[in-house]
C-alpha positions as CSV (number, residue, x, y, z in Angstrom):
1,X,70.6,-27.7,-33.5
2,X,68.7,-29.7,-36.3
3,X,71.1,-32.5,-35.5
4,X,71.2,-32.7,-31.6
5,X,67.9,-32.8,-32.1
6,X,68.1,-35.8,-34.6
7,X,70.5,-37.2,-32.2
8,X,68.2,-36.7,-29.0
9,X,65.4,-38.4,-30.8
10,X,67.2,-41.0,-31.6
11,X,68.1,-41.5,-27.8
12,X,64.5,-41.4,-26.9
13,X,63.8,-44.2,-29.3
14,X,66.6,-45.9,-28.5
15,X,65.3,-46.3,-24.7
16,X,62.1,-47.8,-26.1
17,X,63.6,-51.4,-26.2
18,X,66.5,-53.3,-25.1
19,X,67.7,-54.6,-28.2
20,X,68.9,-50.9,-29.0
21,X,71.2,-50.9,-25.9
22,X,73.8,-50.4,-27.8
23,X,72.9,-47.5,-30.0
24,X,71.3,-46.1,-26.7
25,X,75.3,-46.1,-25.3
26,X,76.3,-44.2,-28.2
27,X,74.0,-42.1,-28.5
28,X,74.2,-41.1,-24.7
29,X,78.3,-40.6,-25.4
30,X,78.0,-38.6,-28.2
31,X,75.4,-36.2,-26.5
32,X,77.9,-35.7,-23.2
33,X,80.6,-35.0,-25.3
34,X,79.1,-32.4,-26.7
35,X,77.9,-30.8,-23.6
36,X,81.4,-31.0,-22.5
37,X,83.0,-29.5,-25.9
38,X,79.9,-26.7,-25.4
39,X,81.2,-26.2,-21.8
40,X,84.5,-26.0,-22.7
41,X,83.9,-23.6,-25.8
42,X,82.1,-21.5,-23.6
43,X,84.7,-20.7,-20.6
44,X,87.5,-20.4,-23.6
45,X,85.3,-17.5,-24.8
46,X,84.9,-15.8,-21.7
47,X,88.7,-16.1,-20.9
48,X,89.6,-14.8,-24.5
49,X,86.8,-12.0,-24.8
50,X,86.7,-11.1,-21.2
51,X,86.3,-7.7,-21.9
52,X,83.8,-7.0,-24.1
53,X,82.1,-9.2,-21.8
54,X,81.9,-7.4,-18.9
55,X,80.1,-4.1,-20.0
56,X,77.7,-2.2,-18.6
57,X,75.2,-3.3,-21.1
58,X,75.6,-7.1,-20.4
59,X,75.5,-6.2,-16.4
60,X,72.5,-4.5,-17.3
61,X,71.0,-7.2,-19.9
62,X,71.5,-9.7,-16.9
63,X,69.8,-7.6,-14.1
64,X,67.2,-6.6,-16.3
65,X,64.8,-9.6,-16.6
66,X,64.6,-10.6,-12.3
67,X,64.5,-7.0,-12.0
68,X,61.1,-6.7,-14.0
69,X,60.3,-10.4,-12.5
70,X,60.5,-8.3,-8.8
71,X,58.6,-5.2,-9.5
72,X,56.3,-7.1,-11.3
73,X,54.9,-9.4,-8.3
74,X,53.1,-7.0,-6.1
75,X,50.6,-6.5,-9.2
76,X,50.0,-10.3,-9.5
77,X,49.6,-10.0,-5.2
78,X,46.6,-7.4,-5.7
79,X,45.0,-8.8,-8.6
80,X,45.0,-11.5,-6.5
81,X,43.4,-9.9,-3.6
82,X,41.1,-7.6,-6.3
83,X,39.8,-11.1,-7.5
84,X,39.1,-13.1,-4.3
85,X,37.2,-9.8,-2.9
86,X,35.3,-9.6,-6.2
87,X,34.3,-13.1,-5.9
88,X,33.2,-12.6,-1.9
89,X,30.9,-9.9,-3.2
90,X,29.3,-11.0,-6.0
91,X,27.9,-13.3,-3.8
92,X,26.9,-11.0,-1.4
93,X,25.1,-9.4,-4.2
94,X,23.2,-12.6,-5.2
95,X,22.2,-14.2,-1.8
96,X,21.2,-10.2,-0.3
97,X,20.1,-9.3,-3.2
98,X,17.1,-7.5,-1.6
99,X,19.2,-5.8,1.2
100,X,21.5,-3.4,-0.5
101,X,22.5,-1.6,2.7
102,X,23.1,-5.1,4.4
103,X,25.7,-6.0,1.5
104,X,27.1,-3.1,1.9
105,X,27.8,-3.5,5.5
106,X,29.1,-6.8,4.9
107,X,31.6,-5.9,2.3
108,X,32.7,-3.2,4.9
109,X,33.5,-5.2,7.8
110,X,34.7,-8.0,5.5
111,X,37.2,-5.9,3.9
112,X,38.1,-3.8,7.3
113,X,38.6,-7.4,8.5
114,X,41.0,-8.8,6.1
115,X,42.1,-5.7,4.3
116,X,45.4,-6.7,2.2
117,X,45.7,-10.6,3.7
118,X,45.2,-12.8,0.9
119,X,45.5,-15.9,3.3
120,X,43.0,-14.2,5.7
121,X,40.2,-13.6,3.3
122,X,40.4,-16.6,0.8
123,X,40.2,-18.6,4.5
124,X,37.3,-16.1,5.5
125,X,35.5,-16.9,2.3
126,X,35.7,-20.8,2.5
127,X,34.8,-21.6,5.6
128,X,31.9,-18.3,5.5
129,X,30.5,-20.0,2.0
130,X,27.3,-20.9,3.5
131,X,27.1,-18.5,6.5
132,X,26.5,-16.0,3.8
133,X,23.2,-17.9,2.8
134,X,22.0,-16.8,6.4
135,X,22.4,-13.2,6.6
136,X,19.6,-11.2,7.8
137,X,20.6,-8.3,9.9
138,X,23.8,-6.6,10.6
139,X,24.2,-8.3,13.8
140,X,24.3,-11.6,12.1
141,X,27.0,-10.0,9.7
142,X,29.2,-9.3,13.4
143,X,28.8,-12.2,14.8
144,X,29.8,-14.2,11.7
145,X,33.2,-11.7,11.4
146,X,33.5,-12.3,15.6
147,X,33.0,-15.8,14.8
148,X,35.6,-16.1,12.6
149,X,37.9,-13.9,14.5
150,X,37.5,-16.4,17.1
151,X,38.9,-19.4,15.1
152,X,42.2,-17.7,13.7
153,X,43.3,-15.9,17.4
């Protein structure tokens, strides 16, 4: 490895002018015949040792990582959602700051509204940034939620 990568650097500097055009040809054919000899190496291996190749344990080892990749993407999904509902309500809290029952009924129809759409409510709170500003009663809260309704039918 220390020496591809002595040999790969060299390449790199090679490239830098034209006078090295030469190196730069070697350098290139020395690197794709090793890919080649790696390739080759490779498939001999898998021919020779077939079996111990294909075990249980190396079906598994290869299954394993996508697998965990999978099961682990509906956690990113809602800490997703957790996070852009979290954002819409701490500024609920600061702009109704003195209307606790009004944030409250916002954050209820806002989450009855988008529930688990991450599209739905990261497009409710951009283009309902400053409508938020504006709340005074619950039927300002409605109208705002009918509003919106409105635009995405």
């Amino acid at each position: 490895m220390p020496l591809l990568l002595f040999i790969g650097a060299m390449g790199a500097l090679a490239e830098t002018k034209k006078e090295y055009m030469p190196v730069k040809k070697v350098i290139h054919s020395v690197l794709a015949a090793w890919v080649i000899f790696t390739i080759i190496f490779t498939f001999y291996n898998i021919v020779i040792h077939y079996k111990s190749l294909a075990t249980i344990d190396n079906l598994r080892a290869f299954i394993l990582p996508p697998s965990l990749t999978f099961a682990f993407l509906p956690f990113i999904y809602f800490l997703a959602l957790y996070t852009a509902y979290e954002l819409i309500f701490i500024r609920l809290n600061i702009f109704l700051k003195n209307d606790k029952a009004l944030a409250r009924f916002a954050k209820e129809q806002i989450f009855i509204l988008c529930l688990m759409n991450l599209r739905k409510l990261n497009r409710f709170a951009k283009e309902n940034a400053l409508e938020f500003t504006r709340l005074h009663d619950k039927n300002e809260v409605l109208n705002m939620i009918q509003d919106f309704n409105k635009k995405t039918c």
